[in-house]
C-alpha positions in Angstrom: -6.7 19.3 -18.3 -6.0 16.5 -21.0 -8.2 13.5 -20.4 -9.6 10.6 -22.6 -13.3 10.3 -22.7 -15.5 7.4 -23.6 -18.1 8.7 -25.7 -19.7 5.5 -27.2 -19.5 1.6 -27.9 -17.1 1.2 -30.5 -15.3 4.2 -30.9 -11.8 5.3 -29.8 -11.2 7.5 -26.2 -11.2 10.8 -27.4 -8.4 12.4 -26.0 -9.4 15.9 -25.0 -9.1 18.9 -22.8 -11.7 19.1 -19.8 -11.7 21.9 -17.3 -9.6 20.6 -14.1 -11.9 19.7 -11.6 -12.0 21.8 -7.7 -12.4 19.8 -4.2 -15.4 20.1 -2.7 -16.3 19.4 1.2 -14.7 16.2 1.7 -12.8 15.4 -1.4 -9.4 15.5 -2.5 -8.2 16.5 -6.2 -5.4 14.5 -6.9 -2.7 14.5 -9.9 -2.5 11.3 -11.8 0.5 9.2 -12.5 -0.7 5.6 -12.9 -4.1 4.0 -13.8 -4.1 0.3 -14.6 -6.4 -1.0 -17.7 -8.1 -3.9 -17.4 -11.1 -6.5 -19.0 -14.0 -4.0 -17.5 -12.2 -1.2 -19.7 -12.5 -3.3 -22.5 -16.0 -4.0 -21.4 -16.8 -0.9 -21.4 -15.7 0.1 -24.9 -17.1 -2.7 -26.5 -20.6 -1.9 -25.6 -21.2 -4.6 -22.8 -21.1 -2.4 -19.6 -22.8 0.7 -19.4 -21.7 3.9 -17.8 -24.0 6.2 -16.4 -23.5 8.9 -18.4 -21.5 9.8 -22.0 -18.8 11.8 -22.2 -17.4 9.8 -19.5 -13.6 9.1 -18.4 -12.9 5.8 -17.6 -10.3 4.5 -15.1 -10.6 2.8 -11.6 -7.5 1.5 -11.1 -5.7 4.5 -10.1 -2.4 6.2 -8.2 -1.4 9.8 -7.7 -0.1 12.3 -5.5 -2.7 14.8 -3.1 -3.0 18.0 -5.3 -5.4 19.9 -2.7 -8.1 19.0 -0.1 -11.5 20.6 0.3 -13.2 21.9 3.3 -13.9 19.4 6.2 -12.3 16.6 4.2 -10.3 15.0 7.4 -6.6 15.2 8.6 -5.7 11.8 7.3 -4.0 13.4 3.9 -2.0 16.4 2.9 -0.8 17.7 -0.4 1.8 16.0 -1.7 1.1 12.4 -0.1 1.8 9.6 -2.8 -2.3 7.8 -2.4 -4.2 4.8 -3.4 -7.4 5.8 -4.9 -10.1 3.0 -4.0 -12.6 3.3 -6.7 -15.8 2.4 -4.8 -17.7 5.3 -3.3 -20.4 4.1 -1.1 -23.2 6.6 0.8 -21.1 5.7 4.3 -24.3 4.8 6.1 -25.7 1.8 5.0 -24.7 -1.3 7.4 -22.4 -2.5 4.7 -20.5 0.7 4.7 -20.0 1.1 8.5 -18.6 -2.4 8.1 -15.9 -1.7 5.7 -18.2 -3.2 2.8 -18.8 -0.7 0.3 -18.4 -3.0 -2.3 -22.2 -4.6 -1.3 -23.2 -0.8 -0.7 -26.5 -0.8 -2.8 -25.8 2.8 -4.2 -22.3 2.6 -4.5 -20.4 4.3 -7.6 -17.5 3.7 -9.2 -14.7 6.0 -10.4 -14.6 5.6 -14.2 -18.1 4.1 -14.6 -20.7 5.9 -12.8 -18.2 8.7 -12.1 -15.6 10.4 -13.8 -12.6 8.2 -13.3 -8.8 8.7 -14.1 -8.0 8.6 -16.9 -6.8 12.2 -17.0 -4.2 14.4 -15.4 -6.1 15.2 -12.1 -9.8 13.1 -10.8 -11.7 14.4 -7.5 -11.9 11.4 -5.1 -13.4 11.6 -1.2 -10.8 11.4 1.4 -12.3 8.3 2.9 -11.2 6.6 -0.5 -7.4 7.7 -0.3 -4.7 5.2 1.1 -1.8 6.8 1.9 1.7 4.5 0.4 5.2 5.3 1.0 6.9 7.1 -1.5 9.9 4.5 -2.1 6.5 2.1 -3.7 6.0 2.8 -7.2 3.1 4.5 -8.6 2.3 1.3 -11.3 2.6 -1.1 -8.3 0.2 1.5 -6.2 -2.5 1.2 -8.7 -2.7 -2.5 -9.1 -3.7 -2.7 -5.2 -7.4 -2.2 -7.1 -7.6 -5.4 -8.7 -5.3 -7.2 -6.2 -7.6 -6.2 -3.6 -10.5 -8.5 -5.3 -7.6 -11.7 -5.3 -7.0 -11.2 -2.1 -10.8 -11.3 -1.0 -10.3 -14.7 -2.3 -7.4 -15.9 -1.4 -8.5 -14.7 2.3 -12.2 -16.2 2.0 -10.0 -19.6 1.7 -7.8 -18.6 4.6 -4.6 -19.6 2.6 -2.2 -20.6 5.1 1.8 -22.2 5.3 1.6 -25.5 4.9 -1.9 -25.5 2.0 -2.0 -26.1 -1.0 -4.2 -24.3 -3.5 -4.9 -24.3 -6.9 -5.8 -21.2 -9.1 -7.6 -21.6 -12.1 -7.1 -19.0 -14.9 -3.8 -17.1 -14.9 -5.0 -13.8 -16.2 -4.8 -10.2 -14.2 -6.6 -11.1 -11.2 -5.5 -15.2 -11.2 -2.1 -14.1 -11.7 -2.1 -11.2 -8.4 -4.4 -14.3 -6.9 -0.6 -16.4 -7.0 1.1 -13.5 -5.8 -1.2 -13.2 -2.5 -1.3 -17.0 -2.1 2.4 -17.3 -2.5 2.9 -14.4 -0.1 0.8 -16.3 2.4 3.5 -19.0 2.1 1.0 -21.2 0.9 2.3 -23.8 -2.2 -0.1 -22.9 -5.5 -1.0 -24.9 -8.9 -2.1 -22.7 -11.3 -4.0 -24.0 -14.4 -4.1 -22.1 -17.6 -4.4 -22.8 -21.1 -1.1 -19.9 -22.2 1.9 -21.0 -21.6 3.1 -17.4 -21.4 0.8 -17.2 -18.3 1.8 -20.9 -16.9 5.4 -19.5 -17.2 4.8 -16.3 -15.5 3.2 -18.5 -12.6 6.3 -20.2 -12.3 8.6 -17.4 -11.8 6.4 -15.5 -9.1 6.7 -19.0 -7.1 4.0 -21.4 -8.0 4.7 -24.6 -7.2 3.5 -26.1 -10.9 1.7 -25.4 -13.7 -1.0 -27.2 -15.5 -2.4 -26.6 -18.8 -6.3 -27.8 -18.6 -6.1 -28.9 -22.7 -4.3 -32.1 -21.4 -6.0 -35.1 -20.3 -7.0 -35.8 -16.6 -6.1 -32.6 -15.2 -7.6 -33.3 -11.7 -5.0 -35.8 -11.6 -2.6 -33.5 -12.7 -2.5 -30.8 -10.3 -3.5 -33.3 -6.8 -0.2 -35.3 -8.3 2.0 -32.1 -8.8 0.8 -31.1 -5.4 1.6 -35.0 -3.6 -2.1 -34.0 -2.4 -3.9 -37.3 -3.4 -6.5 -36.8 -1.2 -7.4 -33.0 -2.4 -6.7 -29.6 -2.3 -7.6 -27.0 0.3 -8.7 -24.5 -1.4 -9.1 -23.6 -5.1 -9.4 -20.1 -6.8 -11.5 -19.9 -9.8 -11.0 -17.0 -11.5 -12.5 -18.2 -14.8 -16.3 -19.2 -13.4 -17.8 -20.9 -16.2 -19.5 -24.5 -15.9 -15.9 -26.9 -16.6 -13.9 -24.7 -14.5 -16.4 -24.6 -11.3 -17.1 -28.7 -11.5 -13.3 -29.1 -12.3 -12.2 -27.2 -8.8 -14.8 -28.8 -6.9 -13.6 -32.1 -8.0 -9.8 -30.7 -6.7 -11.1 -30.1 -2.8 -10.5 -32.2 -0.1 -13.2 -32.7 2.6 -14.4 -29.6 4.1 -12.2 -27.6 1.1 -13.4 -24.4 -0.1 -13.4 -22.8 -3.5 -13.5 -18.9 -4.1 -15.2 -18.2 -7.2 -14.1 -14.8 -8.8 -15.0 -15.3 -12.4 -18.4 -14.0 -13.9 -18.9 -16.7 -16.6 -21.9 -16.2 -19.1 -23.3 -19.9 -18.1 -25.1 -21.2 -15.0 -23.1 -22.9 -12.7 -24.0 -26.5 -11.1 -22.7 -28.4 -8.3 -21.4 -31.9 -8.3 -23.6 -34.8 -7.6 -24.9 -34.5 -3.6 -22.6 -37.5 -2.2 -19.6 -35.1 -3.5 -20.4 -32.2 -2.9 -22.6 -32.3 0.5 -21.1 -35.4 1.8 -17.8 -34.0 1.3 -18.8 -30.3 3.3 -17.0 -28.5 0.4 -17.5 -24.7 0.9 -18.4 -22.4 -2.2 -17.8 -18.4 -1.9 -18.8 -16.1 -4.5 -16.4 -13.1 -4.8 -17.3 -9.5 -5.3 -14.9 -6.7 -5.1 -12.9 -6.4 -2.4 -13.4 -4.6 1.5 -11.1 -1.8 3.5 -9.4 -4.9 4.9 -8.7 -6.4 1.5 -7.1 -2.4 0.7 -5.4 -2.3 3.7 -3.6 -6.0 3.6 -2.7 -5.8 -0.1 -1.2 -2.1 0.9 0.7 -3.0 3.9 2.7 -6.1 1.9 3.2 -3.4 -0.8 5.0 -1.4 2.0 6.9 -4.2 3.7 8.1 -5.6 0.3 5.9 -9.1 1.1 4.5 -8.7 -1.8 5.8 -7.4 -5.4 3.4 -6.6 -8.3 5.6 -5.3 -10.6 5.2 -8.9 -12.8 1.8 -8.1 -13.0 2.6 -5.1 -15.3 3.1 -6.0 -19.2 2.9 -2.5 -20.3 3.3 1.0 -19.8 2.2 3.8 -22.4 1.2 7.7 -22.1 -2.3 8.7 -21.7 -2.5 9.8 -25.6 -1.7 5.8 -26.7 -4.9 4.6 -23.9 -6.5 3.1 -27.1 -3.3 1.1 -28.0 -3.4 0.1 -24.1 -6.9 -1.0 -24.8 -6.2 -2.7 -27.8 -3.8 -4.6 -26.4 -5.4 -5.6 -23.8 -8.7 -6.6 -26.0 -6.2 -8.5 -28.7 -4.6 -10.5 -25.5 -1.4 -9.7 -27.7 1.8 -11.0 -25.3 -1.2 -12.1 -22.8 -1.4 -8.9 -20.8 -1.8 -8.7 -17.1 -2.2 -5.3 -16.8 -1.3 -2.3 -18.7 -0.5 0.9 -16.6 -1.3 4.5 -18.4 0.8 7.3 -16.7 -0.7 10.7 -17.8 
């Protein structure tokens, strides 16, 4: 089978034929129509995040259709069922596991880092990881439930409700599917970003306004476009460097609560103890996403509560994955996500 291979920092995928892999006890093999790109692609190119092994094929966000199933593999899938791959494998008996936590499994593996991923025409999976979508959703939108499963871990760590207001800070992939959720929630969201391509992009998929942080006083800002003089609920920071954290803290109201999703290169501080402890504001740190974070972002998939197909910039063959990366690298047009289709 044709599949593209990461086979060092700096170089091109290789695009290349592999032997197609068999199910084994457990597993399914399924064929591959859509895996979303992203910033740990990138990562991973670059040099800064290693795999476990070289020749490797990347992809975690992933969508396909159930090829064949091994032996003792479960009843929950057939062949032919259109499937969300969930990336995380865990070793199903750890405490986080049984809880539907395999992203804080200590020997969990990921599809297209420390596994072969999907980036190819078939990948092996276990059946535990398959979610099984109706075939009227698109296969795109189906792999995007990856990195939307992450933004909504945060928007449901803030318990985004009708009636709050939230802000989002950084409008890229997973701040922009972070609107989406919030939105979906029917709650009103800011969204701060320094692109206006992104800041428009907010707009149409229903924030309430848009901020760009380069202007002055943008505290101010978003509590005055949100009539909240007296705070925010909830704030999604998506960026996670030291201006960004200090800057949604300083957006809460009392007792508000700010998700941090962004892995910034800098230590983080709080605000001065009469603002921040005085205040009871709430930090959560974000990591991945759980089976209920899968099975949410699925179900408004299915119902049509929630439409990702804004999140998609791009869509190219599996032979033009470099250009996918490049893009994506370059930020040329300001990419969400782009969606390879082997």
């Amino acid at each position: 089978m044709k599949a593209a291979r990461f086979t060092a920092p700096g170089t091109p995928l290789e695009i290349t034929s592999i032997p197609q892999p068999r199910p084994g006890p457990g597993q399914a093999l399924v064929r591959v129509r859509a895996v979303g790109l992203c910033g740990s692609d990138v990562h991973i190119t670059a040099g800064h995040t290693p795999t476990a092994f070289t020749p490797i094929t990347l992809g975690h966000e992933i969508a396909g259709v159930v090829e064949a199933v091994g032996d003792r593999a479960g009843h929950h899938v057939s062949a032919g069922d259109h499937v969300f791959v969930n990336p995380m494998v865990g070793c199903l008996v750890c405490r986080f596991c049984r809880a539907g936590e395999v992203n804080f499994c200590p020997r969990r593996r990921i599809l297209g880092i420390q596994l072969d991923g999907a980036l190819a025409e078939y990948v092996l999976a276990p059946v535990a990881n398959l979610t099984v979508m109706p075939k009227y959703v698109g296969f795109p939108e189906t792999a995007l439930i990856e990195s939307a499963g992450t933004a909504n871990h945060a928007v449901r760590a803030l318990r985004a409700a009708p009636g709050d207001v939230v802000a989002v800070i950084g409008a890229g992939g997973l701040g922009m599917q972070a609107v989406h959720l919030a939105v979906a929630r029917g709650a009103q969201v800011v969204a701060v970003d320094t692109d206006p391509v992104a800041r428009q992009r907010c707009l149409d998929a229903g924030a309430l306004a848009t901020i760009d942080p380069a202007s002055p006083d943008t505290v101010e800002q978003v509590l005055d476009a949100a009539r909240r003089p007296d705070g925010l609920d909830g704030v999604v920071d998506c960026v996670g460097i030291g201006i960004t954290f200090t800057t949604a803290l300083r957006m809460l109201r009392v007792n508000g609560h700010c998700a941090v999703v962004g892995i910034g290169g800098e230590p983080l501080a709080l605000t001065a103890p009469a603002h921040f402890m005085r205040r009871a504001l709430r930090v959560s740190g974000i990591y991945g996403y759980t089976a209920a974070d899968i099975s949410e972002v699925a179900a408004k998939l299915a119902d049509g509560s929630l439409d990702l197909r804004a999140s998609i910039s791009a869509v190219v063959p599996l032979d033009e994955v470099n250009e996918g990366i490049r893009m994506f690298a370059d930020r040329h047009n300001s990419p969400v996500r782009v969606v390879v289709e082997p």
